[in-house]
C-alpha positions as CSV (number, residue, x, y, z in Angstrom):
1,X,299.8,142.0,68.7
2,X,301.6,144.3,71.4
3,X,302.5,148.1,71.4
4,X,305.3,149.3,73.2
5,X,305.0,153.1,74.6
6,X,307.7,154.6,75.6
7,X,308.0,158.6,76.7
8,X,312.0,159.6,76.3
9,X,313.3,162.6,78.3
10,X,315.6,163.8,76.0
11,X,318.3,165.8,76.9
12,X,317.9,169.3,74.3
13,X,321.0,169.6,73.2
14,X,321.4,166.4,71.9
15,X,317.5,166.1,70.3
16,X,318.6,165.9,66.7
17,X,321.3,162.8,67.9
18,X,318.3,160.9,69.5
19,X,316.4,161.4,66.5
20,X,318.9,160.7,64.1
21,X,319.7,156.9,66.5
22,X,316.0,156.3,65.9
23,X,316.0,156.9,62.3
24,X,319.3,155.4,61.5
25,X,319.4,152.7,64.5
26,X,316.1,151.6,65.9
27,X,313.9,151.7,62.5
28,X,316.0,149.9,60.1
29,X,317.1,147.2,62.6
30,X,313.8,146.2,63.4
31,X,313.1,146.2,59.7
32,X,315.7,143.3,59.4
33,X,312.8,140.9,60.5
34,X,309.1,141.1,59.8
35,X,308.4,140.6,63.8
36,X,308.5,144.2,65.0
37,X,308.1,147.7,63.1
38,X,308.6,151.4,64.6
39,X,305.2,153.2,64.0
40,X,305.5,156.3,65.4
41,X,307.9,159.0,66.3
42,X,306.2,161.8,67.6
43,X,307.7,165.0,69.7
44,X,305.4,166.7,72.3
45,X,304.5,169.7,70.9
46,X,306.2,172.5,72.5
47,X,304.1,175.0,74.9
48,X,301.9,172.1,75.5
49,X,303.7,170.4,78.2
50,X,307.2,168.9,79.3
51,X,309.9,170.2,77.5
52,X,311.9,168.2,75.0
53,X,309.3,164.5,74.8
54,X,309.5,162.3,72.7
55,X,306.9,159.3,72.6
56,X,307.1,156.3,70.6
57,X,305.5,153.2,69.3
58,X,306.8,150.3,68.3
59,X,304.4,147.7,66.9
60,X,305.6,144.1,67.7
61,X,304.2,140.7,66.7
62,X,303.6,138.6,69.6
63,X,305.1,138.0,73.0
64,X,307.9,135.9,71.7
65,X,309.1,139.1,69.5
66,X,309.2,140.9,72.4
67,X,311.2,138.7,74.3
68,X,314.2,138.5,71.6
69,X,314.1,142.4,71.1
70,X,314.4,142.8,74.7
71,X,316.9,140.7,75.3
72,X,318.5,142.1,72.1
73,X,318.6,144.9,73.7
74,X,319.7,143.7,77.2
75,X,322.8,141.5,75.9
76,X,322.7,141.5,72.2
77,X,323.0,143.2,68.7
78,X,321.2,146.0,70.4
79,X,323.2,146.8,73.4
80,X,325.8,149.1,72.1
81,X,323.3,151.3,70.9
82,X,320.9,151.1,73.7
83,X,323.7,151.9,75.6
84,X,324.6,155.0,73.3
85,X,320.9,156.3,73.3
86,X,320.7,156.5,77.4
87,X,324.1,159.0,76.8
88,X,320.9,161.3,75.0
89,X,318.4,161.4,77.2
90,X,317.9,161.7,80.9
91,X,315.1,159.0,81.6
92,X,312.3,156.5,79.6
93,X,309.5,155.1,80.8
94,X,307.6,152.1,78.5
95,X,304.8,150.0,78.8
96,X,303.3,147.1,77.0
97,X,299.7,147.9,75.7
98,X,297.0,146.0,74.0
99,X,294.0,147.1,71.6
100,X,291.0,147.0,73.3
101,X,288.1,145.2,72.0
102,X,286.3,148.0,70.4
103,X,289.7,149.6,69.1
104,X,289.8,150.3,64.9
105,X,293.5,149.0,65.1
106,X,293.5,145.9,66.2
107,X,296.7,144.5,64.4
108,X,299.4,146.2,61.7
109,X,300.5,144.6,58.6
110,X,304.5,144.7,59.9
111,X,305.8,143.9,57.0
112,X,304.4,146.6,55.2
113,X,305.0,149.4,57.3
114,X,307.6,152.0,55.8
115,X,311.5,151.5,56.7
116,X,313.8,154.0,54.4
117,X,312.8,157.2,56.6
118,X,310.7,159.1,52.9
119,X,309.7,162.4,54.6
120,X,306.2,163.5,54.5
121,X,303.7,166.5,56.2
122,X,303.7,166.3,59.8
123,X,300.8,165.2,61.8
124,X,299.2,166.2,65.0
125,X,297.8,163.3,67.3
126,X,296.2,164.3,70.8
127,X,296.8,160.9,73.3
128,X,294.9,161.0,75.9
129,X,295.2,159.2,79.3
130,X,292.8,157.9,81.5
131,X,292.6,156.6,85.5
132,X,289.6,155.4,86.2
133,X,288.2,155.0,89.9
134,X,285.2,152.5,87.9
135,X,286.6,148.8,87.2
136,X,288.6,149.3,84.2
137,X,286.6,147.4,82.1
138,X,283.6,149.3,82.7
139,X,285.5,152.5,81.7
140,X,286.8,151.0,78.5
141,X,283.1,150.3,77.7
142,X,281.8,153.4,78.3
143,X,284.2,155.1,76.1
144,X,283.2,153.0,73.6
145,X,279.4,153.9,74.1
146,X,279.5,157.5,75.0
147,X,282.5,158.8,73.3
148,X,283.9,156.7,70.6
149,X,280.7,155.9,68.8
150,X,278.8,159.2,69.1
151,X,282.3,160.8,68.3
152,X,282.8,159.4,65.0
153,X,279.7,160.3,63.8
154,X,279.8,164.2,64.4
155,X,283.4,165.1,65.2
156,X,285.2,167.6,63.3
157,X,288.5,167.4,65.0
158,X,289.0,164.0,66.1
159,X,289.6,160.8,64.0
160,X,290.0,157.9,67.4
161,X,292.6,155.3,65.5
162,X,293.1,153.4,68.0
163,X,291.9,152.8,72.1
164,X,294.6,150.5,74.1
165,X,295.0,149.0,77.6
166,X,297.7,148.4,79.8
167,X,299.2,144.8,79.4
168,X,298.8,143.0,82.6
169,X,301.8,143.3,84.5
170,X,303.8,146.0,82.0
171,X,302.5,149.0,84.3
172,X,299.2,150.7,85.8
173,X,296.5,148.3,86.1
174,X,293.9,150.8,86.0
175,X,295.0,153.0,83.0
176,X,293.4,152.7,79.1
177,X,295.1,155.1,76.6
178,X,293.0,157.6,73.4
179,X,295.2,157.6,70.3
180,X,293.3,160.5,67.8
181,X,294.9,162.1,64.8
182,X,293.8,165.5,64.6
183,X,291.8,166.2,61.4
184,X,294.2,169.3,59.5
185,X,291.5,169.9,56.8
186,X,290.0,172.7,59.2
187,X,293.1,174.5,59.8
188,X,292.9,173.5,63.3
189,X,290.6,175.9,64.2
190,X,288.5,173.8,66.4
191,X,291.6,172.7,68.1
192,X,292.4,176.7,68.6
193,X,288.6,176.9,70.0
194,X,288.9,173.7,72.3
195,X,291.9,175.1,73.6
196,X,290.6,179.0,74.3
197,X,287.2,178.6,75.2
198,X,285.3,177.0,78.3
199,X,283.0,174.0,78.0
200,X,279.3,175.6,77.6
201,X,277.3,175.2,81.0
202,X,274.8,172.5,78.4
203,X,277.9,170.3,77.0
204,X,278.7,169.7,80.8
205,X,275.0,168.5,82.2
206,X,273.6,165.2,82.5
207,X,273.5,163.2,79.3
208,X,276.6,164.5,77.9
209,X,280.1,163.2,77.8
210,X,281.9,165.4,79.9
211,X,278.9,164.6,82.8
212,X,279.0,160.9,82.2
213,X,282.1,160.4,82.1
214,X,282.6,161.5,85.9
215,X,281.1,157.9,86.6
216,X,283.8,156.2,85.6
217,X,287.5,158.8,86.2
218,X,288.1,162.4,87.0
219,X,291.5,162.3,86.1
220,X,293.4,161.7,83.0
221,X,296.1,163.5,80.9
222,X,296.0,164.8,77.0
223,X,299.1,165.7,75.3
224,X,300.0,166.7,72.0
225,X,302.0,165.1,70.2
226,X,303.9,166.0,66.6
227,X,305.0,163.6,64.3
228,X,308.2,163.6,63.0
229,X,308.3,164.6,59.0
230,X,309.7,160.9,58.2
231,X,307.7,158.7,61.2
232,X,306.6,155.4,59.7
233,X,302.9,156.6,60.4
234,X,301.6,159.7,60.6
């Protein structure tokens, strides 16, 4: 199964249009066929980084789905509107990702997901991006073994749904990509704490994450990112 990402720069003035094409456009004719859902449509939060981004996934079957829809897009059914949706926003970049080994979601029932738009409580998800220096196989390991699996057994803010990689060819070689829904049931304090406190000097020493981590990347990117109140999954 395959996962496009795609970030939309989307011009402000027109963010309830682009919204509105994705709810009334992109959702319901994907949901004409059982090979390709929208999952998410998520906004980045404001204050928390670029203005006015959007990020979405769309889940889609196999490579063969992905070549009709893009060439749906490219010279059929879906031109017209692709065409409309680049009037409201200024730039996208996608990419092609696959679960990782390790990854709770490894495939998504398409043909269940939801289609008619029912609005529900928004969620927060934190995605974080990773560019390892270490052969990226050795980095997706170790997240497994010094984040993901210690994680889930003592996190209070973090629930890891899914880990993915790049598709060879789609984009960065060396990237692998953190979806996490943040947990609401403690009034996202801890979020408030991770965000206005320092790491203690003894959650940064050998033997903990943030220290063994440095073996394998020093740079990656989190962003926060809102569901929208009727995104397929949330």
């Amino acid at each position: 199964m395959l996962f496009l990402h795609e970030t939309h720069k989307v011009v402000g003035a027109r963010e309830d249009d682009f919204e509105a094409a994705y709810r009334e456009g992109w959702m319901p004719t994907l949901a004409e066929e059982d090979t390709a859902r929208l999952l998410w449509y998520t906004n980045h939060a404001h204050g928390s980084g670029v203005s006015y981004n959007v990020v979405t996934i769309t889940g889609i079957a196999d490579g063969a789905a992905w070549e009709r829809l893009a060439l749906r897009a490219q010279k059929g059914d879906l031109q017209p509107w692709m065409r409309e949706l680049d009037n409201l926003r200024h730039d996208v970049t996608g990419k092609i990702l696959l679960p990782v080994n390790w990854s709770p979601l490894q495939e998504v029932d398409l043909a269940s997901v939801p289609t008619r738009g029912a609005t529900h409580p928004l969620s927060l998800f934190m995605e974080d991006t990773g560019w390892p220096y270490a052969p990226l196989d050795d980095y997706i390991r170790s997240w497994d073994e010094i984040y993901y699996r210690p994680l889930s057994k003592t996190s209070q803010l973090l629930d890891i749904q899914a880990c993915f990689q790049v598709a060879h060819g789609s984009s960065k070689r060396r990237e692998a990509m953190l979806w996490q829904k943040i947990d609401p049931s403690n009034d996202y304090a801890v979020l408030v704490h991770l965000l206005t406190s320092d790491i203690p000097p003894e959650r940064r020493g050998p033997g903990t994450y943030m220290f063994d981590a440095l073996r394998y990347r020093d740079q990656w990117e989190s962003r926060l990112l809102r569901t929208s109140a009727w995104s397929p999954l949330y």
